[in-house]
N, C-alpha and C positions, 0 to 999 in steps of 0.2 A: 347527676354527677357520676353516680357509680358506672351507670349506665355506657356515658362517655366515657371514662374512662378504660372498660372492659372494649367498646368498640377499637379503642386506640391500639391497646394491647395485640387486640384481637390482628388488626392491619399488621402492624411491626413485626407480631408472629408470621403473619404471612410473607411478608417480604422478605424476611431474613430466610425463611423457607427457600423460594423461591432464588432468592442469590444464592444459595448453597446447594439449590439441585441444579441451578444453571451452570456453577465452579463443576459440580461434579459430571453434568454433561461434558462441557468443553474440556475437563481432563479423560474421558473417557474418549472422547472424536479424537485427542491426538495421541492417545494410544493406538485405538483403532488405524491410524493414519499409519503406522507404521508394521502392522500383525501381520504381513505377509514377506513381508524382511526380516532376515536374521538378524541384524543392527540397526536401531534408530538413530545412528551419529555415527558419523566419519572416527571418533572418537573411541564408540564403544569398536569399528571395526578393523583399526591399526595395531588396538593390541591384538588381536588374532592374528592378522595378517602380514605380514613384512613388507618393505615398499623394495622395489625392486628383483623382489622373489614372486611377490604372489600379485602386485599391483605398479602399476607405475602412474606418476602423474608424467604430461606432455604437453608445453606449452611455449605460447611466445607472445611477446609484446610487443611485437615489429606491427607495423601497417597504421591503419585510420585510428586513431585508437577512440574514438566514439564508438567506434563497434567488438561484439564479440560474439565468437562461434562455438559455441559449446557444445560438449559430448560427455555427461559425465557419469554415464551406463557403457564408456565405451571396450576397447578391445575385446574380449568374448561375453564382455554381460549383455550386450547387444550388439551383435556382430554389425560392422561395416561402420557405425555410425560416425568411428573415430577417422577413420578413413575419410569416411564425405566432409567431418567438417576442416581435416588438414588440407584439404583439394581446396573445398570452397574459400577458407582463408586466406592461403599461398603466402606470400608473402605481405600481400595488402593491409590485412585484417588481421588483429588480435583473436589468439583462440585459444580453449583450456581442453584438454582431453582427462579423464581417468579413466585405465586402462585395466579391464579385469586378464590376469595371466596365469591363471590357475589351468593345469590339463585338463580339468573337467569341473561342471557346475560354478562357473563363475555366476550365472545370475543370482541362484540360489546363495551363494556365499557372499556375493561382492555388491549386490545391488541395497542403493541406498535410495527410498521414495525422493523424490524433485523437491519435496515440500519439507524433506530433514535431511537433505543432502548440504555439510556444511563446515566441507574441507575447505582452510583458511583461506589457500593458494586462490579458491574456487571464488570464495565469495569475497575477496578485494578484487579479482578482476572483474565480477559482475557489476562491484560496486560503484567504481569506475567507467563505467560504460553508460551509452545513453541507449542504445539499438543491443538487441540481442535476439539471434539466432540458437535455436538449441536442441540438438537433433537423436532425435530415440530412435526406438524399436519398439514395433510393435510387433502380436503373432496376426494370421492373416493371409488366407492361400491366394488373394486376388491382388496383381498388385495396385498397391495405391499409398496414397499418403493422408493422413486424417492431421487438419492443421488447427492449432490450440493459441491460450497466450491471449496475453491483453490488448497488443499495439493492435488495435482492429485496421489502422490500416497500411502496415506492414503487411498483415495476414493476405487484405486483398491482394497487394501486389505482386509479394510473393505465390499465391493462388494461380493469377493471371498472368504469369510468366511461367509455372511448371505448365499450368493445362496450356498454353499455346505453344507450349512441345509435345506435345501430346500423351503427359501423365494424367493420371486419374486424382483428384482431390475434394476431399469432403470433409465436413465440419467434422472436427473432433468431437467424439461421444464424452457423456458426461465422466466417466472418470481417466479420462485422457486428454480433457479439453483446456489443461495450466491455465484455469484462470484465478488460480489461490492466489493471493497476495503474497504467502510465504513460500511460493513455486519457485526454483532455483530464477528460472524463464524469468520473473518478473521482478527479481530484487536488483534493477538498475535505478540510474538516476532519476527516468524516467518513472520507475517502476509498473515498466510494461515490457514485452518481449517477445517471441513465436515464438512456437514449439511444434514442431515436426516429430508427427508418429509415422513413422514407414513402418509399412508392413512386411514380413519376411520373404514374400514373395518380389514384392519390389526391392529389398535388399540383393534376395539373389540373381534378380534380372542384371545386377550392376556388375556379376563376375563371370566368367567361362563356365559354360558346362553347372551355371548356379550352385559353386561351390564357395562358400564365405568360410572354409576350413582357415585355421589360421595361418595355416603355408600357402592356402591359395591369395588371402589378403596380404600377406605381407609384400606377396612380387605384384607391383603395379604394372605387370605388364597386363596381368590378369586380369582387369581392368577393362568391362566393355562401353561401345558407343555409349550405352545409355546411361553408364554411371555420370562419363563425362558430360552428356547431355544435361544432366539434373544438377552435376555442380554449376555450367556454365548460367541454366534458368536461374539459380539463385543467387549466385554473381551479380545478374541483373537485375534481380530485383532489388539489392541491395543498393545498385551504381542509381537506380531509376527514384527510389528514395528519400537518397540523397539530395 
């Protein structure tokens, strides 16, 4: 009897062990999750920042509204990206932008990880949505685009409409590849999405003289073939989809 009952002890010790180092793993991973940002919440980084001094948000609800184009590393935290997804949307498609506006070091100050990015505006239009596109920046001297996200097959299609323009596309590496559940990309309806990493080299391919300074994006004249090129491939993928 004692015997049994020392084994039983012995178990429930264990387990309670066990759930208490697995609590304290999975608080550690989502700390980790965010140690390379200055803020883990939209929250912790509006008190720093002002909204229309140092960040703006930019968005609209006009178009399909089963879809949405997001940028929410955009104006200098990832240069161009707010850019491609105002093109791609146009008037069709729903799209959120966050726009870093600081003169210098917007990633460093303004960037919030995809998987704690969780500006309100942000996450009721994702929420609403069934399709979502959602376009970063990566670094990267060759150009190309590294494609993420759970709609596997969105990704194809969208895939097979850039490379039959003739860009470069490859699976996204593992810590670029949105396939967290709690990745901005994936909290729709559906709770799936793509995510587009371009590289900075293909960022620059998409302006004159591969200048993405913020006076050269702001005039869309600046603007070459191939940016429009890559909005029109994604257009389609979207129209083909459907």
């Amino acid at each position: 009897m004692k015997l049994t009952v020392m084994v039983v002890a012995l178990v429930l010790a264990t387990l309670l062990f066990q759930n208490e180092w697995g609590k304290k793993q999975q608080t550690n991973s989502t700390q980790e999750d965010c140690s390379e940002d200055r803020f883990c919440s939209f929250d912790e980084l509006r008190k720093e920042y002002k909204e229309g001094e140092d960040w703006e948000i930019v968005k609209s609800s006009d178009g399909d509204a089963r879809w949405l184009v997001s940028a929410i590393h955009g104006g200098g935290i990832e240069e161009t990206t707010s850019s491609l997804t105002e093109a791609v949307a146009g008037s069709n498609y729903p799209f959120y932008s966050f726009k870093g506006r600081l003169k210098a070091n917007n990633f460093s100050n303004l960037h919030i990880t995809s998987t704690r990015f969780d500006e309100p505006q942000a996450l009721e239009m994702v929420a609403n949505a069934k399709y979502h596109i959602a376009v970063h920046g990566a670094s990267g001297e060759e150009p190309k685009t590294m494609i993420g996200g759970l709609d596997k097959e969105l990704k194809k299609i969208v895939r097979k409409n850039l490379e039959e323009n003739g860009f470069d596309v490859a699976d996204a590496p593992e810590h670029l590849d949105g396939d967290h559940p709690e990745n901005y990309v994936n909290k729709t309806k559906t709770e799936r999405g793509v995510q587009l990493e371009i590289t900075r080299a293909q960022r620059e391919a998409f302006y004159k003289n591969d200048d993405i300074s913020f006076s050269s994006r702001r005039d869309s004249s600046n603007e070459t073939e191939e940016f429009k090129l890559y909005v029109e491939s994604i257009q389609a993928a979207m129209k083909e989809y459907e």
